[in-house]
N, C-alpha and C positions, 0 to 999 in steps of 0.2 A: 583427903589429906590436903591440908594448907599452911602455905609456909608465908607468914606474913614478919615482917619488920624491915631494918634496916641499920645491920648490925657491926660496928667497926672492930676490928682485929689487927693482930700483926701474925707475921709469916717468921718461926726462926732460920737458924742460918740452914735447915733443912730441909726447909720450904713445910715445916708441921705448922698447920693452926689449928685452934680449939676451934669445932663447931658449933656455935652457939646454942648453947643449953636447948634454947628455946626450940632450934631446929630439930636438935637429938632427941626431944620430949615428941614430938610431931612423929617423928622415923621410930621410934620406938612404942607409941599407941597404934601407929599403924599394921606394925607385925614386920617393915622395912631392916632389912639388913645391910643389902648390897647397896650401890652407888656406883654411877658413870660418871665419869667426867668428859666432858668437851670442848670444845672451844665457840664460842657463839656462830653463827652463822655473818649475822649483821654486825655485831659490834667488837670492842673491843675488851670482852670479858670473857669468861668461863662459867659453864652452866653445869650443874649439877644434878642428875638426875635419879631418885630411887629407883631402885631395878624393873619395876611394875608400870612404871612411868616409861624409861627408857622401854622395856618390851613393850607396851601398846603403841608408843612412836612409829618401832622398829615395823609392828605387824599392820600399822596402817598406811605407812610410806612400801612398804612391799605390795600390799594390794593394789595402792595407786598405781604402780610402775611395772613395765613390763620387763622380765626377765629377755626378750629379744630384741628388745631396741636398748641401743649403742650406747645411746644420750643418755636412757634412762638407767638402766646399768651401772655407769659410768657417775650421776648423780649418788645413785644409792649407796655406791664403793665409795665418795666423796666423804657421806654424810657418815658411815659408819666407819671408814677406816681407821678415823684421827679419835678413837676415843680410847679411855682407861676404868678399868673398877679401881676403885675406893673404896676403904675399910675402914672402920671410926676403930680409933684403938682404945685401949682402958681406959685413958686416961678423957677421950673423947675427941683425942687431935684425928683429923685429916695430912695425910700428907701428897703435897701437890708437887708434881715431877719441876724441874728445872724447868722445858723444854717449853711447859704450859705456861709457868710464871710469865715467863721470859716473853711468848707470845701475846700473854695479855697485858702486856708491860708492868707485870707487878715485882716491885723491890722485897717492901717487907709491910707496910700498910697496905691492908684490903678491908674492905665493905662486902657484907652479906647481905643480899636485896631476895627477902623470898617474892617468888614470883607463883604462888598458887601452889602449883606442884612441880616447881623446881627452884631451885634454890641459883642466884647468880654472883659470880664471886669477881669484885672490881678491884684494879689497882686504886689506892684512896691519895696516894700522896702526888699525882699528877694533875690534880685538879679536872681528871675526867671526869666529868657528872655524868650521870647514868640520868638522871631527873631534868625534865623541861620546867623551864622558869613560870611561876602560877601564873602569870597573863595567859602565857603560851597551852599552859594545860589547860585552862578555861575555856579557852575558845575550842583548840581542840576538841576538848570532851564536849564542847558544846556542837560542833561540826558534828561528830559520829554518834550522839544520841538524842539531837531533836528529831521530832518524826517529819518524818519523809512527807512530802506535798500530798502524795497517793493516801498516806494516812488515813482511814475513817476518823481517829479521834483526833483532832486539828486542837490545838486551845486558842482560842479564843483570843484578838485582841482588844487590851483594856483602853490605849491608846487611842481609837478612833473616834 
């Protein structure tokens, strides 16, 4: 399952939006019904999670962490307390509680950024960008996939 684009919306006074088509075609080859909703961890958005997706999350942050330690407990009630199912209705709308909007600072414009196997839903009329500027992604991407000095396959430079 991959949820690729980056898709612009509005929210009614309900807080209902259409799930993009595109998304609903993805959750419905997949045999996907259910849906979670949360609040990001890092940012300032809301993630969306197929049920199969949120359960594998759910059954590998339980493994990592110890049901007797305090901390760890305490993280795991963190990450799962603050969530909601979601139900695509006939018509294909989502509808997103007050509480969640409001935390993600969204009005009534939002962007749909699929992110692989989760779908993330940003306020759009705040001029929050979700995306780093291409300079910035360049180098980035270019920091986290040259190979490493230890590399056996080094390339070669043309330069010298």
């Amino acid at each position: 399952m991959r949820f690729l684009g980056n898709i612009e919306a509005r929210t009614d006074t309900k807080g209902r939006a259409f799930l993009p088509s595109a998304f609903r075609k993805v959750l419905l080859t997949s045999g996907e019904e259910g849906l979670v909703l949360r609040q990001d961890i890092f940012e300032k958005c809301l993630v969306i999670y197929p049920e199969s997706v949120w359960n594998r999350e759910m059954d590998e942050m339980r493994a990592r962490l110890s049901r007797w330690d305090r901390r760890q407990q305490m993280v795991y009630r963190s990450f799962v307390s603050g969530v909601i199912n979601l139900a695509v209705d006939g018509n294909g709308r989502i509808l997103i509680p007050k509480n969640f909007l409001e935390a993600a600072g969204i009005k009534q414009a939002i962007r749909f950024v699929g992110m692989g196997d989760t779908i993330e839903v940003w306020a759009n009329e705040t001029g929050g960008e979700p995306f780093m500027n291409s300079d910035e992604f360049g180098l980035a991407l270019e920091q986290l996939m040259a190979p490493k000095s230890d590399d056996t396959h080094k390339p070669t430079s043309t330069n010298e």
